[in-house]
N, C-alpha and C positions, 0 to 999 in steps of 0.2 A: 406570596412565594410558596406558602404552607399548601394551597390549594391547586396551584401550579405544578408541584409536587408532586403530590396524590392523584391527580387527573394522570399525569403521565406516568403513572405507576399502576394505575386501576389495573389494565388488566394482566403486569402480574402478580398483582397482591390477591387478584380475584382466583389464582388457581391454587393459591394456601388455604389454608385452615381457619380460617375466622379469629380463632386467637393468636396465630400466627402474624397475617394480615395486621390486624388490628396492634399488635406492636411492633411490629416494622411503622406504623403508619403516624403512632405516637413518639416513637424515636424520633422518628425523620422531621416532624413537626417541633419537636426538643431542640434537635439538631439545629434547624434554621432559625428556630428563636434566639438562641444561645450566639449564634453567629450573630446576626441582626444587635441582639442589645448590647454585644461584648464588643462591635462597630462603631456604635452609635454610644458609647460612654467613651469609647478612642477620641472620636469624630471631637464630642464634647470639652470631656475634661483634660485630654492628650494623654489619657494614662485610664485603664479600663480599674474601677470603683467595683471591686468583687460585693463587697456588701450589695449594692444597689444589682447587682446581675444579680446573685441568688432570690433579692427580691423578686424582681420580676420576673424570672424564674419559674419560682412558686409560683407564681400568678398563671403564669403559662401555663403549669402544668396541671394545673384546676382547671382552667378553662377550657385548654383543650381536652383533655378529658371529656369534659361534661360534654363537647360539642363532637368527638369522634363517638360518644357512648351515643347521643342523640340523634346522629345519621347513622348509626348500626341499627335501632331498635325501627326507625322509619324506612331503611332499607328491609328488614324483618317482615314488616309490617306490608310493605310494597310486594316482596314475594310470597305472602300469605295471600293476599287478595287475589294477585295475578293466579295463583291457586286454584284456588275458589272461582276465580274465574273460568281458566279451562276447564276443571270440573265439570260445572253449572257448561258449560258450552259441549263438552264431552256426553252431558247427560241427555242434552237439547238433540244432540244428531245421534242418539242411541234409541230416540223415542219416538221412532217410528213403530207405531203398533202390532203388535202380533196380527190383531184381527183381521188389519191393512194388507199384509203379508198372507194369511190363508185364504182370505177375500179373493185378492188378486190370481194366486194358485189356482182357487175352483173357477176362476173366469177364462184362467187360458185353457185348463182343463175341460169347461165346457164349449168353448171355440175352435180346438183343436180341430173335431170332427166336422162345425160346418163351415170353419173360416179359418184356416190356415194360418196365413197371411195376417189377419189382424190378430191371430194369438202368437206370433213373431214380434209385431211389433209391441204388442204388449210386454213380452219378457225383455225387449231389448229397453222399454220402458223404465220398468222397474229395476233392472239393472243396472240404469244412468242412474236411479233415484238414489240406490242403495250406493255405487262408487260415491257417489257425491256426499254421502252422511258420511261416510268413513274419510276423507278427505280432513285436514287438518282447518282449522278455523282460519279465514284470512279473512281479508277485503278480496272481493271479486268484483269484474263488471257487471252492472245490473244485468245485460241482456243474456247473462250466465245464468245468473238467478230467476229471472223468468223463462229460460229452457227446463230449469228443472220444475218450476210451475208446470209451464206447460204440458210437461212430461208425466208429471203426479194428474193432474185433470184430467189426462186422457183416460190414465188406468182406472182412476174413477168414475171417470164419464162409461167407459165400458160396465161397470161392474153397477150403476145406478140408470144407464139407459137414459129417458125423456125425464126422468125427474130432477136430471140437475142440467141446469145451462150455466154454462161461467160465461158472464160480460168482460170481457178485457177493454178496459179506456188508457192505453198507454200515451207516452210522450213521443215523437215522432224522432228525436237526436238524443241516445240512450250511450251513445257508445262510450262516453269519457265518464262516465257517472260509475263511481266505487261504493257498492254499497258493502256491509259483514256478511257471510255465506248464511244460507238456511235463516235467512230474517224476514222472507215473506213465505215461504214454505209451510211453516206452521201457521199461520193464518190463516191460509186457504183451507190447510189440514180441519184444524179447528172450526171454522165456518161451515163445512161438509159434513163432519163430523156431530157435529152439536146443532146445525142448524138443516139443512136441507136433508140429513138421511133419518133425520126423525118425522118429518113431513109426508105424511102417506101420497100427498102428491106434488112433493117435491118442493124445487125452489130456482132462483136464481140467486148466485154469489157472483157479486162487481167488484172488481179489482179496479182501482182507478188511481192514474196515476200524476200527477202535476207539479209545474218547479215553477217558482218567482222569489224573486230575490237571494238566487245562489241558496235556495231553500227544497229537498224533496218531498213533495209529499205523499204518502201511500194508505189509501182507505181501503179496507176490506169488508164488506158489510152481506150478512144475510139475513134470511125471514129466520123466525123463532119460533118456535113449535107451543102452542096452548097448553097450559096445564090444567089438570079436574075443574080444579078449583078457581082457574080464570086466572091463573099466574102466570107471567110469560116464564118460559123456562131459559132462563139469564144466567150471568155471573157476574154482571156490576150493574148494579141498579143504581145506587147514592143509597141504598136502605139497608145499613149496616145492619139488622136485624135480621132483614130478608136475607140478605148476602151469606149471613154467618148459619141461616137457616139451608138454604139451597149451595153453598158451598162443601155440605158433607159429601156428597156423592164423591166416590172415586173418579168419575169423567169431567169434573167442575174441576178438581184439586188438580188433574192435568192440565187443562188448559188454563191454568191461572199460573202452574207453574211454568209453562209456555211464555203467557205473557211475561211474568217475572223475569224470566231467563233473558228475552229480548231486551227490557230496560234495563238489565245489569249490562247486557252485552255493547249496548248501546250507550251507557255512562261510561263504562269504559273505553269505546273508541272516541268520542266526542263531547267527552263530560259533560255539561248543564247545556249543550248545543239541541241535544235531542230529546223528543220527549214521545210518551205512547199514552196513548188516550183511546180507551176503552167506555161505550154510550149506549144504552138504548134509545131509539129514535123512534118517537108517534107512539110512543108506550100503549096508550092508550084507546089507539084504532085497533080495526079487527086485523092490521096485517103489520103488526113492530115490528120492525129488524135492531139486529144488533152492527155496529158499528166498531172497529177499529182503526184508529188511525195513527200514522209514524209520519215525523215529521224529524227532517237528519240535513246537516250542511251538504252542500254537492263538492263545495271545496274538500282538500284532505284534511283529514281528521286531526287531530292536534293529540 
C-alpha cells in the first residue's frame, strides 16, 4: 500500500523540495502503517492493544526511514551519473577538432575558384556535421548515423585526395536498427586522423558492418603509421608499459577519451549488452592495422 502510495504521488512530490517530499512521503507511509496495524489488532483482538500499535510503530518508523533515506541517496546517486553522463556525451559532440574545421575552411577556399559546385557541397557537408553534434543525444536510426559518416568522409576525402579510400561493407535492411547518435562518427574520426593522415601514402579505412542473433556488429579498422624505432604508433597494445608510455601524447589521450566516452555511452544504454574492443591486428607484419570493434543488441535497449 506504502508503495502504491508514493508511485502515485511521485510526480507531485517530484515538484517539492527534497525535504519537503521526503516528509510528505514518510507521513504518508506513518499514515498507512498506523491504519493497517490499528485494523489488524481490531481484526484480532476486537478492540485495538495501543501498547502493541506503538510498538510496531516504532518499528515502522525505523524502517521506513532507513528505506526512504536509501532510495533518496540511490536516487542521488542515479542523477549524478546520468550527469556525468550527458557531460561525457556533451563533451564527445563538442570534440570536433579545430584543425577539422580550418582544414575544411582552406579546402573550400581553395575550390571556390576551380570547383564551385564541389565547395557547395562541401559547406553543405559540414554544416549537416556540425547541426548534428549540436543535436541532443538520443537513439537515432542507424542509416542516420551513416549519413553523417558519409558526409564527414567526404569532407575528408576532399581535403586528403587519393590517400584515403573508405571501404563501406554495410547490411543490406538498416532501417529498423536504433543505434546512440555520434557512436561511429568518431571512429572513423579517429581512424583518419591517427591512422591514414599520418601515412605519407595514405591508407584504406573499412567500416564493416554485420548482425546475427539480434546482435550489431561494427568494425572500424585502419593501417598504423611506423614509428623510428619500429613501434607501431597504437593506443592499445595489451602492453601496459608501452600504452602508459605512448599514451602521453595529447592525440592518444583524445582518442581514448573517445573510446571511453563510447563505452560509458554504451553501458548506459544497454548495460553489460554491449561491449567495445579495441586490437592491433598482424602487429608484427610490415602492414598492422588497428581495429575497433562495437558490438550492441538490435532489440531496444533496456
Amino acid at each position: 500500500l506504502s508503495a502504491l502510495t508514493l508511485c502515485s504521488l511521485s510526480v507531485p512530490l517530484s515538484r517539492l523540495s527534497p525535504l519537503s517530499g521526503g516528509a510528505i512521503a514518510y507521513v504518508s507511509v506513518l499514515a498507512i502503517a498506523l491504519v493497517v496495524i490499528c485494523s489488524a489488532s481490531w481484526i484480532i483482538n476486537a478492540y485495538i492493544a495501543w501498547e502493541a500499535v506503538v510498538k510496531y510503530m516504532v518499528l515502522t518508523a525505523i524502517f521506513s526511514g532507513i528505506l526512504l533515506r536509501y532510495l533518496y541517496l540511490q536516487q542521488q546517486l542515479r542523477l549524478q551519473q546520468q550527469a556525468e553522463l550527458q557531460s561525457r556525451i556533451q563533451a564527445l559532440h563538442a570534440r570536433i577538432r579545430p584543425h577539422f574545421l580550418f582544414n575544411s575552411m582552406n579546402a573550400v577556399a581553395s575550390l571556390i575558384p576551380v570547383d564551385p559546385a564541389l565547395a557547395e557541397k562541401v559547406v553543405e557537408d559540414l554544416s549537416e556535421v556540425f547541426r548534428m553534434s549540436l543535436q541532443q543525444a538520443s537513439l537515432i536510426p542507424l542509416e542516420k548515423e551513416l549519413d553523417l559518416c558519409r558526409r564527414y568522409a567526404d569532407i575528408e576525402q576532399v581535403r586528403l585526395g587519393e590517400r584515403l579510400t573508405i571501404e563501406w561493407q554495410l547490411l543490406e535492411h538498416i532501417d529498423d536498427i536504433q543505434v546512440p547518435s555520434f557512436i561511429l562518427q568518431p571512429l572513423i574520426e579517429n581512424a583518419i586522423y591517427h591512422g591514414v593522415q599520418r601515412l605519407p601514402e595514405g591508407g584504406v579505412v573499412t567500416i564493416l558492418l554485420t548482425s546475427e542473433e539480434q546482435q550489431l556488429s561494427i568494425i572500424v579498422q585502419n593501417p598504423m603509421p611506423i614509428l623510428e624505432d619500429n613501434k607501431t604508433d597504437h593506443l592499445l597494445s595489451g602492453n601496459t608499459e608501452m600504452d602508459n608510455e605512448l599514451g602521453k601524447t595529447a592525440d592518444k589521450k583524445t582518442n581514448q577519451m573517445a573510446l571511453g566516452n563510447i563505452a560509458h555511452r554504451l553501458q548506459a544504454h544497454y548495460k553489460n549488452k554491449a561491449t567495445v574492443e579495441a586490437a592491433i591486428v598482424d602487429e608484427n607484419t610490415s602492414a598492422p592495422f588497428y581495429r575497433v570493434s562495437l558490438c550492441l543488441p538490435i532489440s531496444a535497449p533496456s
